[in-house]
C-alpha positions in Angstrom: -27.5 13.6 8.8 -30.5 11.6 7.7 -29.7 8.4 5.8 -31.0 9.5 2.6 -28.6 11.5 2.7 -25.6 9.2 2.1 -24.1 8.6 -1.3 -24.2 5.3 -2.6 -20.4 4.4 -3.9 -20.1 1.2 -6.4 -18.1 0.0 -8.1 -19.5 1.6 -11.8 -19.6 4.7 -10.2 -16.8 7.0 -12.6 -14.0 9.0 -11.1 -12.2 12.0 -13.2 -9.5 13.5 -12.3 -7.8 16.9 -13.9 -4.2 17.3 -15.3 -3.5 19.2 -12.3 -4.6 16.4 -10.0 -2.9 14.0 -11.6 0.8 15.6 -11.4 -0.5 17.2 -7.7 2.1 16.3 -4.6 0.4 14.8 -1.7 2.9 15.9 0.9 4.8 14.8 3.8 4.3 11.4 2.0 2.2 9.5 -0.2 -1.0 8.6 0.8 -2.2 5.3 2.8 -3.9 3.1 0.8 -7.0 3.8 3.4 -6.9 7.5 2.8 -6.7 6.9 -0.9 -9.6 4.5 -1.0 -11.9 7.6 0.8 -10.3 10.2 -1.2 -11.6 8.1 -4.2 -14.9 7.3 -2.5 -14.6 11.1 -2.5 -14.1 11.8 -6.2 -16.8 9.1 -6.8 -19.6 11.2 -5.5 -18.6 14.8 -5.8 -20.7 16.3 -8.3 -20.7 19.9 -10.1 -24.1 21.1 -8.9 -22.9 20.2 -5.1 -23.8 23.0 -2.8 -22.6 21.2 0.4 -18.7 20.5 1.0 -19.4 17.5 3.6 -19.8 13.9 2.7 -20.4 10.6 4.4 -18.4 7.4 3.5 -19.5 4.3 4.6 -17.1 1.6 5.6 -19.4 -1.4 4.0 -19.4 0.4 0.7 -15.8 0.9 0.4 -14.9 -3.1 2.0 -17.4 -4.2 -1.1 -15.3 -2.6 -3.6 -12.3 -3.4 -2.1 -13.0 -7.2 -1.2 -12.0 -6.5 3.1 -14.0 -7.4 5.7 -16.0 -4.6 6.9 -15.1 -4.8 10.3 -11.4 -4.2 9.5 -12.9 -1.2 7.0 -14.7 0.3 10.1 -11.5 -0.6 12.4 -9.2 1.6 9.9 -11.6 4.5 9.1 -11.9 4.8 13.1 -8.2 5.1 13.3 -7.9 7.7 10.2 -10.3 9.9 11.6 -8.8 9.6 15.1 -5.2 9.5 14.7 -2.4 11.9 13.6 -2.4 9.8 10.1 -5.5 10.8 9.1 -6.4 12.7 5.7 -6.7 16.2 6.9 -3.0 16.2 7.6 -1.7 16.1 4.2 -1.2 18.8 1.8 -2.3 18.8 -1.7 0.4 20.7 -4.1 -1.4 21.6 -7.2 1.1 22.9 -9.9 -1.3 25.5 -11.6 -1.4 26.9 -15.2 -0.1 30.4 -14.3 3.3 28.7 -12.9 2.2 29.3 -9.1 1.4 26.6 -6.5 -1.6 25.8 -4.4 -0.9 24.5 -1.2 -4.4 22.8 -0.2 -5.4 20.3 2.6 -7.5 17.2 1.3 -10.2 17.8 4.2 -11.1 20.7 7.0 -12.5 17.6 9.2 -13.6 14.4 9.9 -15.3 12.2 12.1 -15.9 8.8 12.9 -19.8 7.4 13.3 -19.1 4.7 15.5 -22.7 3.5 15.0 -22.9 3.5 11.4 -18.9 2.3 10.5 -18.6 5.6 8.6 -16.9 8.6 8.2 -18.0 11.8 7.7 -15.5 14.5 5.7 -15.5 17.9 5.1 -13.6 18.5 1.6 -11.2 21.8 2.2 -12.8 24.4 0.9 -10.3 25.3 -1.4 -10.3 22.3 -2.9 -13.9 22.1 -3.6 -14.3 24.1 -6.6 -11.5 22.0 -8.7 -13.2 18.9 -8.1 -16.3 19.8 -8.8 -14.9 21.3 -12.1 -13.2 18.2 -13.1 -16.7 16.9 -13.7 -16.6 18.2 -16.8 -12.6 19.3 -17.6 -11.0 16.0 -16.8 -7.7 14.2 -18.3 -8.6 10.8 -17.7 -11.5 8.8 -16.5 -12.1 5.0 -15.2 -14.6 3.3 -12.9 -13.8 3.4 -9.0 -14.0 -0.4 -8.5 -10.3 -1.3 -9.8 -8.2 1.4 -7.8 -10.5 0.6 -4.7 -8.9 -2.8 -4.7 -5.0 -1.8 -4.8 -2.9 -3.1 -2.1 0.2 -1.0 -2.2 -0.1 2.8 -1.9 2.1 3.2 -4.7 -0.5 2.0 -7.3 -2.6 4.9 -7.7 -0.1 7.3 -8.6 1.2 4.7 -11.3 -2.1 4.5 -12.7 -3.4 8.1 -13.2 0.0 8.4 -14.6 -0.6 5.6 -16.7 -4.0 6.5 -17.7 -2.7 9.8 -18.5 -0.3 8.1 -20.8 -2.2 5.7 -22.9 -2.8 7.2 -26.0 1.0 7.3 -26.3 1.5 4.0 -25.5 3.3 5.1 -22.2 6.2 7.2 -20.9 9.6 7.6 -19.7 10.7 9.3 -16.6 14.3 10.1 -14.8 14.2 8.9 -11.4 14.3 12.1 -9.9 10.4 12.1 -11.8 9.6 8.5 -10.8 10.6 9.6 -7.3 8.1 12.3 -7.1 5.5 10.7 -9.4 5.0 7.8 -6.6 5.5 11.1 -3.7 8.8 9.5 -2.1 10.3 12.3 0.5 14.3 12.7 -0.1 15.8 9.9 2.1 13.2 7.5 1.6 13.8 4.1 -0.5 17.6 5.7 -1.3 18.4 2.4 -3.2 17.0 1.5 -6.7 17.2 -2.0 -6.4 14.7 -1.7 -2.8 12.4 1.4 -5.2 11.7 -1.6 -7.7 10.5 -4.0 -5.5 8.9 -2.3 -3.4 7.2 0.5 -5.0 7.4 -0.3 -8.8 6.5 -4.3 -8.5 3.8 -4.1 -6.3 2.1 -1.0 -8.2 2.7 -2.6 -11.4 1.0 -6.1 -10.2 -1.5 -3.8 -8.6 -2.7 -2.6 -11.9 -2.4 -5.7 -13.7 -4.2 -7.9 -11.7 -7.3 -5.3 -11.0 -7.9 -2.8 -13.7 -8.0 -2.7 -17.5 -5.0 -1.7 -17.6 -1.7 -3.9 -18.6 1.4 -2.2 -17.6 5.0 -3.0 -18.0 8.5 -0.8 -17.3 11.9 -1.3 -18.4 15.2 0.6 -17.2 16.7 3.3 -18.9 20.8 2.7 -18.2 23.5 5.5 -18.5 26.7 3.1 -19.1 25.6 0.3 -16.4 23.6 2.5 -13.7 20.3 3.0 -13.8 19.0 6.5 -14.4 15.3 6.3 -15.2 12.5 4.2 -16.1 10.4 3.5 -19.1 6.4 2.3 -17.9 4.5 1.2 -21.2 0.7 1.1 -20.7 -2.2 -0.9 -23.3 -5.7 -1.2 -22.9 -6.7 -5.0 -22.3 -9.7 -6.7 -24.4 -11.6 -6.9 -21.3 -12.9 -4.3 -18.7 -12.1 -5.5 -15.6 -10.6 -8.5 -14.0 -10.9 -10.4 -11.1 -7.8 -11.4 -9.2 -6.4 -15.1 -9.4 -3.1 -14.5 -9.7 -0.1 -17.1 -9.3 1.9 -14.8 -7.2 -1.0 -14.2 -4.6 -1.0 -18.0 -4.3 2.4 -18.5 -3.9 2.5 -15.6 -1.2 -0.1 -17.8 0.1 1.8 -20.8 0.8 4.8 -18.8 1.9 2.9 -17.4 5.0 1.5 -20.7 5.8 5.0 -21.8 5.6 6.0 -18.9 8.0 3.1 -19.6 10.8 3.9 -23.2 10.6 6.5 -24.9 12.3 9.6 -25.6 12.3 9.6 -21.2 11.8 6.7 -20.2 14.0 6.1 -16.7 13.1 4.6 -14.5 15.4 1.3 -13.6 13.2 1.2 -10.1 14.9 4.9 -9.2 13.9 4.5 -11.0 10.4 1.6 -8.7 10.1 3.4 -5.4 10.8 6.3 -6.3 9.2 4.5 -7.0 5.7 2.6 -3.9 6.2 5.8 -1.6 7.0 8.1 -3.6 4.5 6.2 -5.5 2.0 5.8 -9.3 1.2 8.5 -9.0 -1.4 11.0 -7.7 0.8 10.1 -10.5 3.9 10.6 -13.0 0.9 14.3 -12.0 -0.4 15.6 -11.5 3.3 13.5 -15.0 4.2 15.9 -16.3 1.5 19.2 -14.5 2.8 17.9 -16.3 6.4 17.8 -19.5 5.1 22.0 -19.5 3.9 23.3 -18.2 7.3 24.6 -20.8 9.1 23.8 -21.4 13.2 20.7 -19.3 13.4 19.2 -19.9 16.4 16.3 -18.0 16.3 14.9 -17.9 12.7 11.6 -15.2 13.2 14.1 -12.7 14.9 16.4 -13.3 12.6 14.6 -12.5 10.0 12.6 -9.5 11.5 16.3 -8.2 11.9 17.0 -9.0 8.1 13.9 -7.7 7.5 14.4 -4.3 9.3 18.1 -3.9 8.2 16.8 -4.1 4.4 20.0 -6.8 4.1 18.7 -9.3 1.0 18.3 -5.5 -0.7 22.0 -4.6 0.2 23.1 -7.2 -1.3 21.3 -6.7 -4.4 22.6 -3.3 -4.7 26.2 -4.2 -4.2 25.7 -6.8 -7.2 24.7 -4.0 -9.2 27.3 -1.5 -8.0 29.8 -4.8 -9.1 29.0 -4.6 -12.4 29.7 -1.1 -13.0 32.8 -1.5 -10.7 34.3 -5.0 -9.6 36.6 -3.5 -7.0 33.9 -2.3 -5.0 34.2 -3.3 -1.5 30.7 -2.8 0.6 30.9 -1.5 4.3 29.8 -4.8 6.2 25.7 -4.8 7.4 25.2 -4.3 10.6 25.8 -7.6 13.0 22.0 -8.7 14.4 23.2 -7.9 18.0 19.4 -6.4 17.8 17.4 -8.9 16.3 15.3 -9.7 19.7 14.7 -5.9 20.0 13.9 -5.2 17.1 11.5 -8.4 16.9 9.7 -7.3 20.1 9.0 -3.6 19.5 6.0 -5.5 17.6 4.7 -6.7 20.8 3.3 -5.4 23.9 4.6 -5.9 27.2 1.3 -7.3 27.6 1.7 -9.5 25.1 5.3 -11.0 26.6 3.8 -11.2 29.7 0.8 -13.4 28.6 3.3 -15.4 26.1 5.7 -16.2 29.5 2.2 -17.1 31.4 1.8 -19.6 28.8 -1.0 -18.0 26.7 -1.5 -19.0 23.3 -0.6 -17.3 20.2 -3.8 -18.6 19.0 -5.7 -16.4 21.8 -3.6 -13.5 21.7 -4.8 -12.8 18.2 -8.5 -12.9 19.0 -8.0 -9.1 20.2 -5.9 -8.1 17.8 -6.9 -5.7 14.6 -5.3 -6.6 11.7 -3.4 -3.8 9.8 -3.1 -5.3 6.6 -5.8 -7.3 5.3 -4.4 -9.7 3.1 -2.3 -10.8 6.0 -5.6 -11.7 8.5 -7.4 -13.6 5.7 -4.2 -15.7 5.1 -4.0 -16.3 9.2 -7.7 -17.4 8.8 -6.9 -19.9 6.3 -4.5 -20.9 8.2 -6.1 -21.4 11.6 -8.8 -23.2 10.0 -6.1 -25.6 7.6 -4.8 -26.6 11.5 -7.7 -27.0 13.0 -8.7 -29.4 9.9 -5.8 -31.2 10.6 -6.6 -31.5 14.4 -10.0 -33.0 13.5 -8.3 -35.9 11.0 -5.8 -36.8 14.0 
């Protein structure tokens, strides 16, 4: 495919997306924040009088909008468009007018331009004519470049729904519908305590910090348990805002903290573990760390803590205590696994090089981030000690 025929994506470009896309299913779960950032791309360029069904996405256009190096852009599309993640195995539900569903996939194919840092897609060709239709028959409509910058993969769903919304000033949902609105399989995130900070939190600081959008949520309570959530949505004076928030600062210092001694984490494992669990959830279990007393290894520790979702345990017991003060929790599980657990980050390459005496530092070299918040915080923090090294 000739270069001219690439589609520029930027961040004015306008995406619209139909009723039925909005309340669609992505199934078996919701999508990576990757996949969602080309399915946007997607939306971004699609346009009615399109005769072709194949597009190309370039990674340097989607790591501008989404402020990530584009080597760790071109590092993830590779891995979509090779690995058994990638966008053409989800299915689309579309709930449509008639009462019937459409089970769609997102793509027929893709491929990655190892030359170019690209991919190129194939949109399914059953899915084709509603996108090109909501060119013109669309619910809601907002510029690509503040949903191309979410972190969680929960934000997007949050703020279609939002969008959707904000005429009425918002809208309340059972958790059975805030379940499926964010696409959470049965079994997944059973607790509410663990569904509000991971998945509502993050999405709701998500939007905040990078759209127009301001969004709040309250619980709806049936005695003392918590049935259902109300999410109330306003316009902000301004269009679009750039990202200096507090939090991000603070989750700043507290990886420095982490990487730094007297804890040591291993960045590799602190990088999965962020990406599989969230920051939020490393913070509350760093905190239930911290009380235990004769810890001797605090990074496995709290990998275990981590892993076993134990600061989140808690918090649901407290809650269960106020309904019912005789409630008597089943005791977590002891840490008898913390080292596994801690190590099924690592290679046996990498163990074998620590025990040769290789630094951590040089380890990392050949190691692709997975979440990229995480690697520019290491890279602040390799050059903050090698600062310090230079004043000594």
């Amino acid at each position: 495919m000739a270069k001219k025929d690439y589609r520029k994506i930027d961040g004015e470009g306008v995406i619209n997306k139909s009723k039925m896309l909005i309340f669609a299913e992505t199934q078996p779960t919701n999508l990576p924040v990757v996949a969602q950032r080309v399915f946007l791309a997607l939306l971004s360029v699609i346009k009615k009088e399109d005769t072709n069904d194949t597009f190309i996405i370039r990674g340097k256009d989607i790591a501008a909008l989404s402020d990530t190096q584009p080597n760790v852009v071109g590092q993830q599309l590779k891995e979509m468009a090779e690995s058994s993640d990638a966008l053409r195995q989800y299915t689309l539900v579309i709930h449509e007018e008639d009462g019937n569903d459409l089970r769609v996939g997102l793509i027929s194919s893709s491929k990655y331009l190892k030359g170019e840092r690209a991919i190129r897609v194939s949109v399914d060709k059953y899915l084709m004519p509603y996108l090109k239709a909501m060119q013109d028959n669309y619910a809601v409509s907002y510029k690509a470049r503040g949903p191309m910058r979410f972190k969680s993969e929960y934000s997007l769903p949050l703020y279609d729904m939002m969008n959707y919304y904000l005429s009425e000033g918002g809208h309340s949902f059972s958790l059975e519908e805030t379940r499926r609105m964010f696409n959470i399989p049965d079994g997944k995130i059973p607790l509410t305590s663990t569904l509000n900070q991971r998945v509502i939190q993050p999405a709701i600081r998500d939007i905040n910090a990078f759209t127009d959008l301001e969004v709040t949520h309250k619980y709806i309570k049936k005695s003392r348990a918590i049935v259902g959530y109300t999410f109330n949505v306003k316009r902000k004076s301004t269009d679009q805002l750039d990202l200096v928030p507090r939090e991000d600062e603070e989750n700043t210092k507290f990886v420095d903290m982490l990487l730094e001694p007297p804890y040591n984490f291993n960045p590799k494992v602190l990088d999965q573990l962020t990406e599989e669990f969230g920051i939020i959830s490393v913070k509350n279990n760093f905190e239930y760390v911290r009380k235990q007393k004769n810890v001797n290894n605090f990074s496995r520790y709290l990998c275990w803590a981590v892993r076993q979702q134990v600061a989140e345990r808690e918090m649901e017991v407290k809650q269960i205590r106020e309904i019912e003060p005789s409630y008597k929790p089943s005791k977590p599980p002891a840490p008898f696994e913390e080292v596994a657990l801690f190590d099924e980050y690592r290679t046996e390459a990498d163990m074998a090089e620590e025990a040769a005496g290789v630094s951590v530092e040089d380890l990392m070299k050949s190691y692709t981030f997975r979440n990229p918040v995480i690697e520019a915080k290491y890279k602040r923090f390799l050059e903050k000690r090698m600062k310090k090294n230079q004043e000594k």
